[in-house]
C-alpha positions in Angstrom: 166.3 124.6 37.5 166.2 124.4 41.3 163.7 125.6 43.6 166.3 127.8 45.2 167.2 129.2 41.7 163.7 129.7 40.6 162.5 131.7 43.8 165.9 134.3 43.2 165.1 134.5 39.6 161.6 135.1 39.8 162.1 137.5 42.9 164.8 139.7 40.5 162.1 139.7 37.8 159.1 141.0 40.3 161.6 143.4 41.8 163.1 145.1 38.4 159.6 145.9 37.5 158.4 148.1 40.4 155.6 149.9 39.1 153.5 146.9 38.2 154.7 145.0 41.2 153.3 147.8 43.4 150.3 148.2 41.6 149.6 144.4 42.2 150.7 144.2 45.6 148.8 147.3 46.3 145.5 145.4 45.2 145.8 142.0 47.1 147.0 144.2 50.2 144.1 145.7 50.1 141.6 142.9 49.9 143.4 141.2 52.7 143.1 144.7 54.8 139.0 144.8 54.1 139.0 141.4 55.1 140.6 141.6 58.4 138.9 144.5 59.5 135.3 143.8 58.3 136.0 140.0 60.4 137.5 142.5 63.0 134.6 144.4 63.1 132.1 141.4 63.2 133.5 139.2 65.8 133.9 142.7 68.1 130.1 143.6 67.9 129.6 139.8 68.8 131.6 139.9 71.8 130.2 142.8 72.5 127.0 141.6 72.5 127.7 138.9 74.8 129.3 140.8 77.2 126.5 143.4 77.4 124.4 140.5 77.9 126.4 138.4 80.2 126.8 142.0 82.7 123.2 142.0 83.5 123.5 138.8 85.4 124.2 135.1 85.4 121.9 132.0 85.4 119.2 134.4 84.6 115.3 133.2 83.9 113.2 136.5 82.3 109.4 136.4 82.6 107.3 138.7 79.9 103.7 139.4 79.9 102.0 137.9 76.8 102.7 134.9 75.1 105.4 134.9 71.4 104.1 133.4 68.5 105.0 132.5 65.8 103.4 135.0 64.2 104.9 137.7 66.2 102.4 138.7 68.2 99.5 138.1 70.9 96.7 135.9 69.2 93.8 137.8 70.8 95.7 141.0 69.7 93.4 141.3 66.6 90.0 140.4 68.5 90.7 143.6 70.9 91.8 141.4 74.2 94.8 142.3 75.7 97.9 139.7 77.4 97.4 139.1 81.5 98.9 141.2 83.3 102.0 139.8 85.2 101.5 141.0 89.1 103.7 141.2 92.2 101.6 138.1 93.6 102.8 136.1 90.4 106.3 137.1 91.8 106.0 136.1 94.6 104.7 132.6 93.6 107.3 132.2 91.7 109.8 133.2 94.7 108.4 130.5 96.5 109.6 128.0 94.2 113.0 125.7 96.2 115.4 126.2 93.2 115.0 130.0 92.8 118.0 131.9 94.1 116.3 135.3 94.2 113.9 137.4 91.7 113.2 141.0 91.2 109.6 142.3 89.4 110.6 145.3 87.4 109.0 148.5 86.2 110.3 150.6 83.9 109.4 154.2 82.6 110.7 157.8 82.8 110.2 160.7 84.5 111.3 164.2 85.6 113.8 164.3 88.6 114.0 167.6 90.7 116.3 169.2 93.5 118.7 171.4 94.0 117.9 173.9 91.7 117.7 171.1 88.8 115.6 169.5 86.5 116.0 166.4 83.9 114.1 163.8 82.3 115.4 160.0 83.8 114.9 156.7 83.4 113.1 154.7 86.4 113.4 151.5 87.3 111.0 149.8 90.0 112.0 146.9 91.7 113.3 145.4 95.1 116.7 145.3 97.1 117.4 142.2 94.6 117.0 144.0 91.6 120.9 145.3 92.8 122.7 141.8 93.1 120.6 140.2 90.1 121.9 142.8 87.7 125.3 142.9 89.2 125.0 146.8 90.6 126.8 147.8 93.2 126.5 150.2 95.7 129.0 153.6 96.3 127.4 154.6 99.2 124.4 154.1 101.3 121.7 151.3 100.8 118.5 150.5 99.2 115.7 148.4 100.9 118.2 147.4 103.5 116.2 148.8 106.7 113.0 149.9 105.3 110.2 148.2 104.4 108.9 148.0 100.4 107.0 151.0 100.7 109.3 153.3 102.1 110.0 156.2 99.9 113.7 155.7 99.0 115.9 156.7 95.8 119.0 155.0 94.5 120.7 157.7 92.0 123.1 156.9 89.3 126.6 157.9 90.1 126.2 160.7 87.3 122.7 162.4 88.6 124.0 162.3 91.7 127.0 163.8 90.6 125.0 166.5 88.7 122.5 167.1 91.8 125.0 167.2 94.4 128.3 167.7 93.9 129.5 168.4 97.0 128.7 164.8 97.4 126.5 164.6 100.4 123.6 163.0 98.3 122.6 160.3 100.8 120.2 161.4 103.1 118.9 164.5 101.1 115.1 165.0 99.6 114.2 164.7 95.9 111.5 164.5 93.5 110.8 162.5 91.2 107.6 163.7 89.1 104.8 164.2 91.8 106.7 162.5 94.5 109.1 163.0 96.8 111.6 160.6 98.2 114.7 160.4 100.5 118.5 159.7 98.7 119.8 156.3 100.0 122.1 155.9 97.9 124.3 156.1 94.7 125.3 153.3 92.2 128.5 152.8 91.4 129.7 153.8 88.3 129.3 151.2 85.5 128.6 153.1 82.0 126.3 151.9 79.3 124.6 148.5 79.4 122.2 147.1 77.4 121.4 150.3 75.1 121.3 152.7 78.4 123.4 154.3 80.8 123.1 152.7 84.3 124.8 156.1 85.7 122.1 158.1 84.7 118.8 155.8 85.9 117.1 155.8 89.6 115.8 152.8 91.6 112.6 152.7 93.6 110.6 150.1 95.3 108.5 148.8 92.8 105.3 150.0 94.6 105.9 153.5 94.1 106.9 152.7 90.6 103.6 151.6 89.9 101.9 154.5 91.7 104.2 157.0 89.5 103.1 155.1 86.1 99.7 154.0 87.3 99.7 150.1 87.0 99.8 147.0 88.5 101.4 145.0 85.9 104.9 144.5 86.0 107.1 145.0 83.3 109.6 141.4 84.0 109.9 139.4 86.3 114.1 139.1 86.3 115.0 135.3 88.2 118.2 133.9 89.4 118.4 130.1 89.5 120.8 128.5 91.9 122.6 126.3 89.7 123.3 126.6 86.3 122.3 123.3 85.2 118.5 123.8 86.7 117.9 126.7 84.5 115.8 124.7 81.8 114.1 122.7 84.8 112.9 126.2 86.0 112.0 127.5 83.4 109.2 125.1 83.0 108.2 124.9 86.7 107.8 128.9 86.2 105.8 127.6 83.4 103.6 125.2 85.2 103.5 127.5 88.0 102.1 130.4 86.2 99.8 128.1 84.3 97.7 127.4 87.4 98.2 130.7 88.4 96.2 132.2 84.8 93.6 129.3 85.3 95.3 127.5 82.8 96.2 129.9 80.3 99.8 130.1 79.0 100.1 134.1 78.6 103.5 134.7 79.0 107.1 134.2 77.7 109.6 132.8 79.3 113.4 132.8 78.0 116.1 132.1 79.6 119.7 134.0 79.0 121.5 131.4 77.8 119.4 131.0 74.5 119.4 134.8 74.1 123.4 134.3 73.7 123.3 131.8 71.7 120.9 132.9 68.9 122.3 136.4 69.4 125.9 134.3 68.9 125.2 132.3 66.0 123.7 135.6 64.1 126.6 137.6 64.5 129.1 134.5 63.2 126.6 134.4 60.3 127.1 138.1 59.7 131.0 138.0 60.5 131.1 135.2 58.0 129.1 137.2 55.4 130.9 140.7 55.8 134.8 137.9 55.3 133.2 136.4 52.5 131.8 140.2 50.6 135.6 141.3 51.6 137.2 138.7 49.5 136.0 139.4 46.3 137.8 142.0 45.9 140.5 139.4 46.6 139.2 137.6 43.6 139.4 141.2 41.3 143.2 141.3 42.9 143.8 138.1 41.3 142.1 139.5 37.8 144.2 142.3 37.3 147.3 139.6 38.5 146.3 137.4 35.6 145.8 140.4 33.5 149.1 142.6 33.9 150.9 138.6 34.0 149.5 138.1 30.2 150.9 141.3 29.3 154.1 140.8 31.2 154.3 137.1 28.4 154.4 139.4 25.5 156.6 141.8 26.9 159.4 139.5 27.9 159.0 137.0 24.9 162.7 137.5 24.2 163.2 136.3 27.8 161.7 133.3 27.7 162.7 132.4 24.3 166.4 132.5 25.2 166.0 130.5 28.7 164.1 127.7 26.0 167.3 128.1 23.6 169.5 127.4 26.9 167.6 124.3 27.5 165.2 125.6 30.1 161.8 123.0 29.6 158.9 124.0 29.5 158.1 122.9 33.4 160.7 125.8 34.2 158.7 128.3 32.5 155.8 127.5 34.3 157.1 127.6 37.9 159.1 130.6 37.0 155.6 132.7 36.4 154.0 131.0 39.1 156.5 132.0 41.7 156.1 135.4 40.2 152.7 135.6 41.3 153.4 133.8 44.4 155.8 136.8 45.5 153.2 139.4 44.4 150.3 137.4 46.4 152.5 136.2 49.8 153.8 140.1 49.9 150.6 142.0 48.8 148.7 139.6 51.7 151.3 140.5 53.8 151.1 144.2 54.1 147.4 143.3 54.0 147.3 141.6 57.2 149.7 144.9 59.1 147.4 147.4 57.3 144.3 145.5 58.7 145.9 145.0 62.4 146.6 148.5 62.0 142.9 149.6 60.5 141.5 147.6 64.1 143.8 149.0 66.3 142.2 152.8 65.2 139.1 151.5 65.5 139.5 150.2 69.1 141.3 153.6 69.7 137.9 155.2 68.4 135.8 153.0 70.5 137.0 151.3 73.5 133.8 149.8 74.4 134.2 147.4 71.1 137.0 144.5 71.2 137.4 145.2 67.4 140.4 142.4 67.2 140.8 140.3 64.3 140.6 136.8 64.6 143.0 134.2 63.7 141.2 132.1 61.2 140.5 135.5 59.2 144.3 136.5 59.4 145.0 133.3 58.1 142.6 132.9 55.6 143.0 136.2 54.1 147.1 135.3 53.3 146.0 131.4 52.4 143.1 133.0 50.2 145.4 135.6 48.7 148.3 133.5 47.8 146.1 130.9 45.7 144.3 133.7 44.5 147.4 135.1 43.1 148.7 131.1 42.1 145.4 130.4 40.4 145.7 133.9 38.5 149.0 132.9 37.5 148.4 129.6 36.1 147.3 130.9 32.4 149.8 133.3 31.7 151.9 130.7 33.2 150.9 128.0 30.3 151.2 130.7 27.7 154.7 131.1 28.4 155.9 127.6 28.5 154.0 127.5 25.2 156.1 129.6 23.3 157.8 128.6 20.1 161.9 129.5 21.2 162.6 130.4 17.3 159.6 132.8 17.1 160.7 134.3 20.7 164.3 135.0 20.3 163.0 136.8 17.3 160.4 138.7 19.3 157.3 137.8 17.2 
């Protein structure tokens, strides 16, 4: 029998039984579907991830108080001493060094914001007129550092609290207060949305003296650096290393990371867990091809008058074979392919549902969910397959 002749046969045979074909197809349609939308869902959160991360800046360096082990925490933890404080002097010193670009020491904490007639609990970050460019903020109006000096009382507002406290839109220039303090509006952040776990439209900015007057300390929170070329970043790091060293009289207290292998371990988790969520999606891939092996055994000893008369006609036994396996390669190739529109059409929604995550499936999952699916289906086939071309033609004809 010829190929051409086997795939029309078979493809009459899955068609004239439509319940079990739709039942089948029905199952392998939707293992492809969970796992193009679980990969879907994976791969999104990791770009997400690295675009969050990659919006905060570029060839960044980030200086901590207190020094990771491997044991999670600060050694001297246990015995009651406390990390070294990272200063504005440390900063500085680290300013100094020829291949930094710029750095901004950074406070952060929360507290009430007042004017107009309003009141609300915000998020406050200290820090310098660098804090802006190094963290890729803009400004909508006004400025922040540019003709005062540190200690000048000035307020950047997110574009929604200053929205909220003006709205007529003549912020810039006005009086607020911010806990026991008062400062002078000017200016307003462009609107960017959430970053990082928090809404950049809804924080202020102040010099990073007054934010360790409002939250009584000297120690800085990070130090944020910008390096001037990408390919000094690891040579920084350790001559921020070195230089802070000699600084703590020879004590490395702090930890220093740089962006880059933030990404990347951040990266190589979330292909793990993309990989993981593809691989708990295709078993039921594997129960599709179960109940295709299953209903196909049943489907032997239904049509055993069938197959006895195409032996009687001459058919071999090879015949019988590829007829049931192209049978199970119609079910599989058609099931996976409904599969793979169900599961564009299961990210699409989710993107709908949240813009913010690029919930699109990638190609090596749409791929592997039809290649996985059609030997799943082949495979399945196989034993009902040899059962068939096992039948004695005498005994089938007579439907025993």
């Amino acid at each position: 029998m010829k190929l051409r002749d086997t795939l029309q046969f078979s493809f009459k045979t899955v068609t004239s039984y439509p319940i079990r074909s739709f039942l089948i197809i029905l199952a392998m349609a939707l293992g492809v579907t969970a796992v193009v939308v679980l990969t879907a869902l994976g791969d999104g959160a990791r770009r997400y991830v690295i675009h969050q991360f990659s919006s905060i800046g570029t060839n960044l360096i980030i200086v901590l108080p207190g020094r990771a082990e491997t044991a999670g925490s600060f050694p001297g933890a246990a015995m009651g001493q406390t990390p070294r404080d990272l200063t504005l002097e440390d900063a500085r010193w680290i300013g100094q060094l020829p291949q930094v670009r710029r750095y901004a020491p950074l406070n952060v904490g929360s507290a009430e914001l007042a004017g107009a007639s309003r009141l609300r609990e915000v998020t406050v970050l200290g820090g310098t007129a660098n804090i802006l460019p190094i963290r890729h903020m803009e400004l909508a109006q006004g400025s922040f550092l540019a003709h005062g000096s540190q200690h000048s009382a000035q307020i950047v507002l997110g574009a929604k609290l200053a929205e909220e406290f003006f709205p007529d839109g003549n912020a810039v220039g006005q009086r607020i207060r911010l806990a026991d303090r008062r400062f002078i509006v000017s200016g307003i952040l462009a609107s960017q949305g959430e970053t990082m776990g928090y809404n950049s439209d809804e924080i202020v900015i102040i010099p990073i003296n007054h934010a360790q007057a409002l939250f009584d300390t000297t120690s800085l929170f990070r130090i944020l650096i910008e390096v001037r070329n990408r390919s000094d970043i690891l040579s920084v790091k350790e001559a921020v290393r070195q230089a802070l060293i000699q600084r703590h009289d020879g004590e490395e207290d702090v930890t220093i990371i740089t962006q880059d292998a933030v990404l990347a371990t951040f990266d190589r988790i979330l292909r793990a867990l993309t990989l993981g969520v593809a691989g708990i999606a295709a078993i039921s891939l594997a129960v599709a091809g179960i109940l295709v092996m299953n209903v196909m055994l049943v489907a032997v000893s239904q049509r055993t008058s069938e197959i006895g008369l195409l032996k009687a006609l001459g058919a071999p036994a090879s015949d019988i074979r590829r007829l049931f396996l192209a049978e199970a390669a119609w079910l599989s190739l058609t099931g996976a392919i409904f599969g793979l529109i169900l599961g564009y059409l299961g990210s699409l929604l989710i993107r709908l549902a949240y813009p913010q995550l690029p919930a699109w499936p990638p190609v090596w999952a749409s791929l592997a969910g039809i290649m996985v699916a059609l030997t799943t289906g082949i495979i399945a086939g196989l034993l009902p397959a040899a059962r068939a071309a096992r039948l004695d033609p005498v005994k089938a004809l007579s439907g025993k």
